[in-house]
C-alpha positions in Angstrom: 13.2 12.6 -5.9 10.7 10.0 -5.0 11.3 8.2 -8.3 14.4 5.8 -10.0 15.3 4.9 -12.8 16.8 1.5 -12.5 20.0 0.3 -14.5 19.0 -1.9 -16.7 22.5 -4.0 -18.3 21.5 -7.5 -18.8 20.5 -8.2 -22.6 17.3 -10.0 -21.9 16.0 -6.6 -19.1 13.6 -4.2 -20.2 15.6 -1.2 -21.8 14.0 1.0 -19.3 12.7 0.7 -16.1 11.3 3.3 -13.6 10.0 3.0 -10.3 8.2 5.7 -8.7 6.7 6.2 -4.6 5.2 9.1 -2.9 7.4 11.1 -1.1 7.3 10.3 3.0 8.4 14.0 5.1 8.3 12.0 8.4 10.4 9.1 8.1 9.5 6.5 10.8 12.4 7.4 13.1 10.5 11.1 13.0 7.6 9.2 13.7 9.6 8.1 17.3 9.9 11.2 18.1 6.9 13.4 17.4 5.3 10.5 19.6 8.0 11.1 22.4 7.7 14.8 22.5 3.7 14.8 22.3 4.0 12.4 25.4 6.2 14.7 27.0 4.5 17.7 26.2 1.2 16.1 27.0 2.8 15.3 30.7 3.6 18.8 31.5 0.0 20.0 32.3 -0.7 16.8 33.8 2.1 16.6 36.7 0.5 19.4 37.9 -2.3 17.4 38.4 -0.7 14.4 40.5 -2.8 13.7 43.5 -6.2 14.9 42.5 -9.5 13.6 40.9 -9.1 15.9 37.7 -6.2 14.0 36.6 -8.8 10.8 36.0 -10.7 13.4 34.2 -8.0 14.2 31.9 -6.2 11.3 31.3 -8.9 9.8 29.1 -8.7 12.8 26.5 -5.0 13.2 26.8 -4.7 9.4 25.8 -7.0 9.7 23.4 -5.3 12.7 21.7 -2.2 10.6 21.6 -4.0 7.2 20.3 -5.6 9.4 17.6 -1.8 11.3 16.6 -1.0 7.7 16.6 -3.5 6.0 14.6 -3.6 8.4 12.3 0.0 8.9 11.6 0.3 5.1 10.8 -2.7 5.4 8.3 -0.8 8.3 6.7 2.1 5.5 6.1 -0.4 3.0 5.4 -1.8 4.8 1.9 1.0 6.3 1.1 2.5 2.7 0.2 2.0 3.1 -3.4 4.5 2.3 -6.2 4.5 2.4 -9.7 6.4 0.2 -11.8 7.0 1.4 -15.9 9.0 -1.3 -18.3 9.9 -0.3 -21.3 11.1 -2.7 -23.5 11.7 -2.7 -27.5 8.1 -4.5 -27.9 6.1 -3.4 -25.1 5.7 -0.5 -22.5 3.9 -1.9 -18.9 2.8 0.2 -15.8 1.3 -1.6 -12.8 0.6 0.5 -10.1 0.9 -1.3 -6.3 -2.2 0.1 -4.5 -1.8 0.5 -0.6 -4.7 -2.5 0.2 -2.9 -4.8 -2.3 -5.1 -3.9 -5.6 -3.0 -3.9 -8.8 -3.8 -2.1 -12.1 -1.8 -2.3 -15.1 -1.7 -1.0 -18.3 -0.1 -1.7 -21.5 0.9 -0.6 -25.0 3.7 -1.0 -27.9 6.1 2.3 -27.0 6.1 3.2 -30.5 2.4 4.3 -30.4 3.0 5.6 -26.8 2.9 9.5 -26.5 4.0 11.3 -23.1 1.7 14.1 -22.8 2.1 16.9 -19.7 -1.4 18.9 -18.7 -0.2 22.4 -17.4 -3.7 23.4 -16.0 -6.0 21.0 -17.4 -5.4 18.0 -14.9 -6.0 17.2 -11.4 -3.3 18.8 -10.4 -0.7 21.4 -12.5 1.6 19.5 -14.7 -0.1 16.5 -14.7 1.6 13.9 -16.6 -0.2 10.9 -18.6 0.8 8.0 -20.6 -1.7 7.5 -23.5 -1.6 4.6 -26.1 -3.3 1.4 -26.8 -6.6 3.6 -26.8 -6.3 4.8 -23.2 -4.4 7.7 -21.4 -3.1 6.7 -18.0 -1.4 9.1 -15.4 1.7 8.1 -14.0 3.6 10.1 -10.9 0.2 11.8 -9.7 1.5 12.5 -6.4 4.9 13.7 -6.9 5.2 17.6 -6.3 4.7 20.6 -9.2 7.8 20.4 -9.9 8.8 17.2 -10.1 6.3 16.2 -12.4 8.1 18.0 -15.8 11.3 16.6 -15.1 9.7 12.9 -14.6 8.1 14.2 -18.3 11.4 15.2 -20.2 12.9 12.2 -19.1 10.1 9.6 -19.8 9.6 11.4 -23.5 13.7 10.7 -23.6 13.1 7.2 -22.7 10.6 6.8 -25.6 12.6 8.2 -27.7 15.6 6.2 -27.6 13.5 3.1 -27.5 11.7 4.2 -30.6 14.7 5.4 -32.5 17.1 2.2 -31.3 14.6 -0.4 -31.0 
């Protein structure tokens, strides 16, 4: 899953703490190769081609397709670098989400007036999860899949829960 909670042992570290990213289907070494076999493949119709003028008429578009798979790819990577950070601690409950072009947003509330709330159909998207307390509602894991989303629920209600019962 695209998210972790991370072990938190040292007396003075939050009592919870959660770090969530999209998830990536073409890792970079992936990204090696779709660009190795779209050269190749783009090569095929073009050695035919050796020793004439419509090879110079071709070229252009075929790099062109190629510096656009390229481009594009990389801007896929490029917004999809967003993480979001939750601490929960005895006092106080913090999300900052890392925006790809360096923005931050945070948000922040005492856990005990914190409820978890899951919007089946309501949301954006099914199973949308939110954060609400200190007068706003936040979402939090927005672009994990359908059905991630309820499990990153259940176990951010459980994380409340303990911190509000063993504070």
């Amino acid at each position: 899953m695209p998210y972790e909670w991370m072990p938190t042992d040292a007396p003075d570290s939050p009592q919870a703490e959660l770090h969530l990213w999209p998830f990536r289907s073409l890792p970079r070494r992936g990204f090696v190769w779709v660009m190795g076999i779209g050269f190749s493949m783009m090569l095929i119709p073009l050695l035919g081609l050796l020793g004439s003028i419509a090879l110079w008429w071709l070229l252009p578009f075929a790099l062109g397709a190629m510096g656009a798979l390229w481009f594009f790819i990389e801007k896929s990577y490029k917004d999809g670098e967003i993480l979001e950070e939750l601490l929960i601690q005895r006092d106080l409950i913090t999300l900052t989400r890392h925006d790809p072009r360096g923005d931050e947003q945070h948000w922040n509330a005492n856990p005990h007036w914190v409820t978890v709330e899951i919007h089946k159909r309501s949301g954006p998207v099914p199973n949308y999860v939110t954060l609400k307390g200190n007068g706003r509602e936040v979402e939090i894991g927005a672009f994990l899949s359908e059905d991630e989303r309820p499990k990153l629920y259940e176990e951010l209600r459980e994380a409340l829960l303990r911190v509000k019962s063993f504070g």
